[in-house]
BAKOLKE-215381 format. One record per residue (C-alpha): residue number from 1; residue in one letter; y, x, z. Coordinates in Angstrom, 1 decimal. Each point is the difference from the previous one (the first is absolute). Example, Ala and Ser with C-alpha at 12.3 -4.5 7.8 and 13.67 -1.06 7.14 Angstrom:
% residues 2
+-----+------+--------+--------+--------+
!  nr ! rest !  north !   east !     up !
+-----+------+--------+--------+--------+
!   1 !    A !   -4.5 !   12.3 !    7.8 !
!   2 !    S !    3.4 !    1.4 !   -0.7 !
+-----+------+--------+--------+--------+
//
This chain:
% residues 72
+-----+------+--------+--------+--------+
!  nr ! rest !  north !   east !     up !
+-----+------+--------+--------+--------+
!   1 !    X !  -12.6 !   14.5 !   10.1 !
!   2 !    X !    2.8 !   -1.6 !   -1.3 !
!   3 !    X !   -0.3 !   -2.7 !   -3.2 !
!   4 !    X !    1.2 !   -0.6 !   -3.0 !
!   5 !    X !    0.6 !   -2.0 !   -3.4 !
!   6 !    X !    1.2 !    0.7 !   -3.4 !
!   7 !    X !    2.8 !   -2.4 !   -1.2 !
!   8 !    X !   -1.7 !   -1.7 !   -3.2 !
!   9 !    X !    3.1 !   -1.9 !   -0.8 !
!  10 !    X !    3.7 !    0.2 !    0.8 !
!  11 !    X !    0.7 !   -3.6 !   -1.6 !
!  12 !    X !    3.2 !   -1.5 !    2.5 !
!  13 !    X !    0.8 !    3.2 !    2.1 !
!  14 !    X !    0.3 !    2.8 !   -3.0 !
!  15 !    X !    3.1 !    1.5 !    2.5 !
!  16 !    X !   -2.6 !    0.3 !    3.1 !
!  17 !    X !   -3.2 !    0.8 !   -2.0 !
!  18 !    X !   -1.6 !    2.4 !   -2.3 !
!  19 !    X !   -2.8 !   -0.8 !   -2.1 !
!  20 !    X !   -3.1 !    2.2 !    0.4 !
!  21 !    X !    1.3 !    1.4 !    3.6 !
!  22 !    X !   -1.8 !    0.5 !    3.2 !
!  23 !    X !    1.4 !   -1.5 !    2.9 !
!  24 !    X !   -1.1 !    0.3 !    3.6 !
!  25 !    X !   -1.2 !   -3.5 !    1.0 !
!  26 !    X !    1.5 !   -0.8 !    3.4 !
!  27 !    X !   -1.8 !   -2.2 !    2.8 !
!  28 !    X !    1.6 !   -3.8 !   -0.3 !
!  29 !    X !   -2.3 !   -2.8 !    0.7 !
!  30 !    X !    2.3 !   -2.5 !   -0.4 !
!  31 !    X !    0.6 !    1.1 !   -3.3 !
!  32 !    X !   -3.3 !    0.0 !   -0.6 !
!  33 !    X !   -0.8 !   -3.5 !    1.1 !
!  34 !    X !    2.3 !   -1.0 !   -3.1 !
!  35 !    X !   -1.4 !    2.0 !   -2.5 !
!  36 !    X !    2.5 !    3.1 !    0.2 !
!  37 !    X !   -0.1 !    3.7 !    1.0 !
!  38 !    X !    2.8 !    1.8 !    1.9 !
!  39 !    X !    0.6 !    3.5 !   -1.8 !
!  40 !    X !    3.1 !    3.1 !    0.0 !
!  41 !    X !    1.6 !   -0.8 !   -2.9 !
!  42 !    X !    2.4 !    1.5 !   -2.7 !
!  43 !    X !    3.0 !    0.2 !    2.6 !
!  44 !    X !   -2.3 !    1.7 !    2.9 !
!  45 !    X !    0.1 !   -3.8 !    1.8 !
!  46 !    X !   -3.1 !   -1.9 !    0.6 !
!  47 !    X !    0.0 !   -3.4 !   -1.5 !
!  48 !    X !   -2.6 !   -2.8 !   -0.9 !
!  49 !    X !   -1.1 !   -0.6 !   -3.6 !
!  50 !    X !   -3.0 !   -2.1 !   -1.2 !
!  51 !    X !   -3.2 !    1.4 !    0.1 !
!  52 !    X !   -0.4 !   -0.7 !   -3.8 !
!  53 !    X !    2.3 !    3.1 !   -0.8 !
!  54 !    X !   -2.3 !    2.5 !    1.5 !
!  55 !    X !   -3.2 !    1.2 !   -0.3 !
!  56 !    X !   -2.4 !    1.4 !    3.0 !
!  57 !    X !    0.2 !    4.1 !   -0.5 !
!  58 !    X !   -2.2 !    2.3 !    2.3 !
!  59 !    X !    1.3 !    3.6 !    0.1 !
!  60 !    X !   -1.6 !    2.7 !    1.9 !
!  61 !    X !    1.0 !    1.6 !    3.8 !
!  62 !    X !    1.3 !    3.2 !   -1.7 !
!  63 !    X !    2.0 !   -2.4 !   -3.0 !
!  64 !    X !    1.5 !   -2.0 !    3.0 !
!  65 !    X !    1.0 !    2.9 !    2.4 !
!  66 !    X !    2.1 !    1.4 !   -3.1 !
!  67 !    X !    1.6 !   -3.3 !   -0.6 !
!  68 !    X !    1.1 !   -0.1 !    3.5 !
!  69 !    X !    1.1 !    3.2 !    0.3 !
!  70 !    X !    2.0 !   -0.3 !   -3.3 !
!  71 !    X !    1.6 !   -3.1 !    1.6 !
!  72 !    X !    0.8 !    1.7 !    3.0 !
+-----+------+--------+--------+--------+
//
């Protein structure tokens, strides 16, 4: 199952982030190791942003198979 957080706050990166939004968290230790998530943003890029944006979200199989196939 794929994971997900909620942007909480958009403070610095208002053009790449919308406040109360799910995005699909993206595998990135690296990123992780400095306190930042890797995520598809606004423009359909993945990009790092700090960790303190987001919140942890867990969505059910059925909620993340329509996600993806509305992505797709």
């Amino acid at each position: 199952m794929e994971k997900y957080v909620i942007c909480l706050n958009n403070e610095g990166y208002a053009a790449s982030l919308e406040v109360r939004k799910l995005y699909e968290l993206l595998p990135d230790p690296k990123a992780e190791a400095m306190h930042c998530i890797r995520i598809v943003d606004e423009d359909g890029e993945d990009y790092v942003y700090p960790e303190k944006l987001f919140m942890p979200m867990e969505v059910s199989e059925s909620i993340s198979l329509a996600l993806h196939k509305r992505a797709a």
